[in-house]
DONUSE-177885 format. One record per residue: x, y, z of N, C-alpha, C, O in turn. Coordinates in steps of 0.1 Angstrom, whole numbers, plus 5000, padded with zeros to 4 digits. Example, Ala and Ser with C-alpha at 12.3 -4.5 7.8 and 13.67 -1.06 7.14 Angstrom:
n.xx, n.yy, n.zz, ca.xx, ca.yy, ca.zz, c.xx, c.yy, c.zz, o.xx, o.yy, o.zz
5132, 4943, 5078, 5123, 4955, 5078, 5132, 4967, 5078, 5142, 4967, 5085 $
5128, 4978, 5071, 5137, 4989, 5071, 5129, 5000, 5079, 5134, 5011, 5080 $
***
This chain:
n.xx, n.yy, n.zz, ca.xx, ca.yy, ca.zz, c.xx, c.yy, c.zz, o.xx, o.yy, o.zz
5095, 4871, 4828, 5098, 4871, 4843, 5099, 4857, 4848, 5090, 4848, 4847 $
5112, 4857, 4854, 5105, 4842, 4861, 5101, 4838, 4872, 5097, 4848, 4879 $
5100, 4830, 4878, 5088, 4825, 4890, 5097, 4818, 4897, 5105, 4810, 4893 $
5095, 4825, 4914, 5107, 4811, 4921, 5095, 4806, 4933, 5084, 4812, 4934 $
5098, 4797, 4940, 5095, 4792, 4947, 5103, 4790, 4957, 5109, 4779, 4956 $
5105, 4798, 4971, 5112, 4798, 4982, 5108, 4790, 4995, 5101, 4795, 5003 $
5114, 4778, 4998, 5105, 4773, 5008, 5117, 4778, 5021, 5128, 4774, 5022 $
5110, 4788, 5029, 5120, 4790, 5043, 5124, 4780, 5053, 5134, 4781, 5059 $
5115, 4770, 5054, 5119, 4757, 5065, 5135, 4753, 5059, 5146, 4754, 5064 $
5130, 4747, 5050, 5146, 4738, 5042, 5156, 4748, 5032, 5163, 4744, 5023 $
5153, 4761, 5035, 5158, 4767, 5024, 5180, 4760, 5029, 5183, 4757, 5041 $
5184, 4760, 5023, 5197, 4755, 5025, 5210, 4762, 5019, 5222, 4760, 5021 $
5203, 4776, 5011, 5214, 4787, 5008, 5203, 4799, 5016, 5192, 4802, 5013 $
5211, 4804, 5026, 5202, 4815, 5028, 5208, 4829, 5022, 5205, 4839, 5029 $
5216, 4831, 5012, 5216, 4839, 5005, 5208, 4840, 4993, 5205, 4850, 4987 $
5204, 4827, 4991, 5186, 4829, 4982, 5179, 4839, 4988, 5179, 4851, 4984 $
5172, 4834, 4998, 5164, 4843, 5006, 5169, 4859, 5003, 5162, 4868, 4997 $
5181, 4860, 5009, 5185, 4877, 5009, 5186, 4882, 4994, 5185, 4894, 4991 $
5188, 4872, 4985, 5185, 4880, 4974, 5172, 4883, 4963, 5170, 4890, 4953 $
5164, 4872, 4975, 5147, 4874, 4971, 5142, 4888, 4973, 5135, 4895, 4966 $
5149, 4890, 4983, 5142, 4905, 4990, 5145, 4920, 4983, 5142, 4932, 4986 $
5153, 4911, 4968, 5155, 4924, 4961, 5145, 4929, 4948, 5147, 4938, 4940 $
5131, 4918, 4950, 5124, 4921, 4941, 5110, 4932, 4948, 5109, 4934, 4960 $
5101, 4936, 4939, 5089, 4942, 4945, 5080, 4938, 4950, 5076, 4927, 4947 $
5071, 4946, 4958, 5055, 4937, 4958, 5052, 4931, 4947, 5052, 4919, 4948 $
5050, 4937, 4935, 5043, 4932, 4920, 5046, 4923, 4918, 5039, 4916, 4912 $
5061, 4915, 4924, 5067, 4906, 4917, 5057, 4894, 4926, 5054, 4884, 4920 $
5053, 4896, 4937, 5046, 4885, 4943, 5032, 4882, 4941, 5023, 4890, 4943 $
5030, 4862, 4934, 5014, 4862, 4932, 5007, 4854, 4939, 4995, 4857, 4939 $
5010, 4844, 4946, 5009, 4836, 4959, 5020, 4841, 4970, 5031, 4846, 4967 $
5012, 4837, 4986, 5017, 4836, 4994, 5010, 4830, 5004, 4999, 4832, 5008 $
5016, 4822, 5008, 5013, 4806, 5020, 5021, 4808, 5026, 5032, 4810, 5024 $
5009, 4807, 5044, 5017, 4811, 5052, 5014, 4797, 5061, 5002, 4792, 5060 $
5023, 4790, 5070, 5018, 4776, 5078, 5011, 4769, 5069, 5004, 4761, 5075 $
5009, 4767, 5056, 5007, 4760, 5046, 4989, 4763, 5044, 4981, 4756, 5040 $
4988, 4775, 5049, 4974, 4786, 5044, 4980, 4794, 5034, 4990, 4801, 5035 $
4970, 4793, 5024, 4969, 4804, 5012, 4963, 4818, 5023, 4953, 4817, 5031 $
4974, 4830, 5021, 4968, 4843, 5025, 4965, 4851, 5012, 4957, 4861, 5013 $
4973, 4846, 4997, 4966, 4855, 4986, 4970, 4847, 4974, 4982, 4847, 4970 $
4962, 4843, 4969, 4963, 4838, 4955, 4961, 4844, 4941, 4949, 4847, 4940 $
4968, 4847, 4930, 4964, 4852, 4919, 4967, 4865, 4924, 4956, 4871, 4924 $
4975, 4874, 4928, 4969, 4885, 4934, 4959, 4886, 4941, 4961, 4896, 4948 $
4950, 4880, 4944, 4942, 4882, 4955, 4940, 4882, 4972, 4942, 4870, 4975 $
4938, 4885, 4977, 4936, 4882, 4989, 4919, 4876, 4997, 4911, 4883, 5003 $
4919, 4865, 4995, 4904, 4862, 5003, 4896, 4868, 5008, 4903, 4872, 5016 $
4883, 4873, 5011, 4878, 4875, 5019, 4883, 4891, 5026, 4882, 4894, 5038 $
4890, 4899, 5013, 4895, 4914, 5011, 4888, 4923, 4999, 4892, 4923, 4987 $
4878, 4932, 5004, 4873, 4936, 4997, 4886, 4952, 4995, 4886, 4961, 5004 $
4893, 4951, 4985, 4903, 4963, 4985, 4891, 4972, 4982, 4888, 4978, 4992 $
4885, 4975, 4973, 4874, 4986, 4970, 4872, 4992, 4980, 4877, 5003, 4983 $
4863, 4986, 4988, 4855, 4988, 5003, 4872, 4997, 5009, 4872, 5009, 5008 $
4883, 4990, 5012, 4895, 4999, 5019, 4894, 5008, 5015, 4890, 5018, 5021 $
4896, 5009, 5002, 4904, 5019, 4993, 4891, 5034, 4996, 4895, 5046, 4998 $
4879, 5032, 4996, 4869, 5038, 4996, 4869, 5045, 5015, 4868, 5057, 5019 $
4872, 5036, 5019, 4876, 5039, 5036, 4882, 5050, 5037, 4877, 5061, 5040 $
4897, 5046, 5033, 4906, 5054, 5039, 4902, 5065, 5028, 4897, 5073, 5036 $
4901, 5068, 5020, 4897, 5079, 5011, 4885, 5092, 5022, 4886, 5104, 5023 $
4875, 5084, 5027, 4865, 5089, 5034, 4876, 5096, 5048, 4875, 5108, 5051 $
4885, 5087, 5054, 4890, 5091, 5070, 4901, 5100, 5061, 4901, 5111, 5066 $
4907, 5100, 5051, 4917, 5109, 5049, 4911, 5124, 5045, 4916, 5135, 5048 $
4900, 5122, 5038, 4892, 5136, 5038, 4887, 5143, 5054, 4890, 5154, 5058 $
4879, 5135, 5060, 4877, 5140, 5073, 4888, 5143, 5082, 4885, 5149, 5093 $
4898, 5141, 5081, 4910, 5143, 5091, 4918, 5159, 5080, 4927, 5166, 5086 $
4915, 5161, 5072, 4922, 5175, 5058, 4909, 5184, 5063, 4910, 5196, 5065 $
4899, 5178, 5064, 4885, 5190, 5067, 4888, 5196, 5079, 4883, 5208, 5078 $
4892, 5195, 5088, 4896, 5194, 5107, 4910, 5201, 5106, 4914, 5207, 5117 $
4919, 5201, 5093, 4934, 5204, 5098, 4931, 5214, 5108, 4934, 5213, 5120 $
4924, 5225, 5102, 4924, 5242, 5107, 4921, 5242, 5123, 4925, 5251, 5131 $
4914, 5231, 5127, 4911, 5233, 5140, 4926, 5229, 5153, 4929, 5233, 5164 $
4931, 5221, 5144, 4945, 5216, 5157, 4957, 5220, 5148, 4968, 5216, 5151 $
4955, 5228, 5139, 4971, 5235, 5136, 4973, 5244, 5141, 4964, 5253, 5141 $
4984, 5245, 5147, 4983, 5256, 5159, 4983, 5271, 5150, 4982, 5282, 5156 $
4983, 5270, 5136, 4987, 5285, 5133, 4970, 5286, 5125, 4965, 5295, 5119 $
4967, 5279, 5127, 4947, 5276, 5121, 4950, 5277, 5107, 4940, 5284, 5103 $
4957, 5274, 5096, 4959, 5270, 5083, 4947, 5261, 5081, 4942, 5253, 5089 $
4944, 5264, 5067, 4937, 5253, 5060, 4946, 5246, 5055, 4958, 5249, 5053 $
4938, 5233, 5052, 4947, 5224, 5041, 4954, 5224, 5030, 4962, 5216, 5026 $
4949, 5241, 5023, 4959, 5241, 5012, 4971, 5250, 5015, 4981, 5252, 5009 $
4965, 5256, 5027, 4981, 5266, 5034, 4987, 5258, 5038, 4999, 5258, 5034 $
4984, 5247, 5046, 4997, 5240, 5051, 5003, 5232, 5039, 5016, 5233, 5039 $
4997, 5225, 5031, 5000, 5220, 5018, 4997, 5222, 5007, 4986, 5219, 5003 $
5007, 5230, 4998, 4997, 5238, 4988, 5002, 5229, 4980, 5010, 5220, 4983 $
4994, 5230, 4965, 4992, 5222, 4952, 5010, 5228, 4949, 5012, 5239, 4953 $
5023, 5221, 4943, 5035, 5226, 4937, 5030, 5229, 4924, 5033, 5241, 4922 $
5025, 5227, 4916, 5015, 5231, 4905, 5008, 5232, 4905, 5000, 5224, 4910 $
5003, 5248, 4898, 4990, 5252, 4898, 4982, 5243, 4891, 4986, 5234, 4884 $
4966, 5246, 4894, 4957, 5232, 4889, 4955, 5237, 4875, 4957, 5249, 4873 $
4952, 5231, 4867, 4948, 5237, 4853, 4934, 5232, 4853, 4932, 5221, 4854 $
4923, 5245, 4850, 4912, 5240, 4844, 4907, 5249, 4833, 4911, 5259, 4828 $
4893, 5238, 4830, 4888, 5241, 4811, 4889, 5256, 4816, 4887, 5262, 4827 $
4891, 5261, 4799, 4886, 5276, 4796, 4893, 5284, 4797, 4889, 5296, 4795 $
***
């Protein structure tokens, strides 16, 4: 894969740019923003993704526990959204 470096102040073909925008998140491992590091290596500073990821996990279960109360037809969560495949378990 290779590696570009886009500077937008002096960029001087701005069809670079537009054809930057055809790659994915993955593809990015730094990003400086006003000449601040916001993520290096993949990383982001002072971002505990774990801690998120554990968050929204927690608010997205409490908001599926509740559907029944504000759907107007009182469905549970798996009536309003059922599994498209049945689950398979042991035995």
């Amino acid at each position: 894969m290779s590696q570009a470096l886009i500077d937008l102040v002096r960029e001087k073909f701005p069809e670079a740019v537009v054809s930057s925008h055809s790659h994915r998140g993955d593809d990015v491992v730094t990003v400086i923003v006003d000449g601040a590091v916001r993520m290096r290596d993949r990383v982001i500073p002072g971002v505990d993704l774990g801690t998120i990821r554990a968050q929204a996990q927690q608010a997205g279960e409490a908001v599926w526990s509740r559907v029944q109360e504000w759907d107007p037809l009182g469905r549970t969560a798996e009536q309003m959204s059922p599994w498209s495949f049945p689950l398979v378990t042991d035995g």
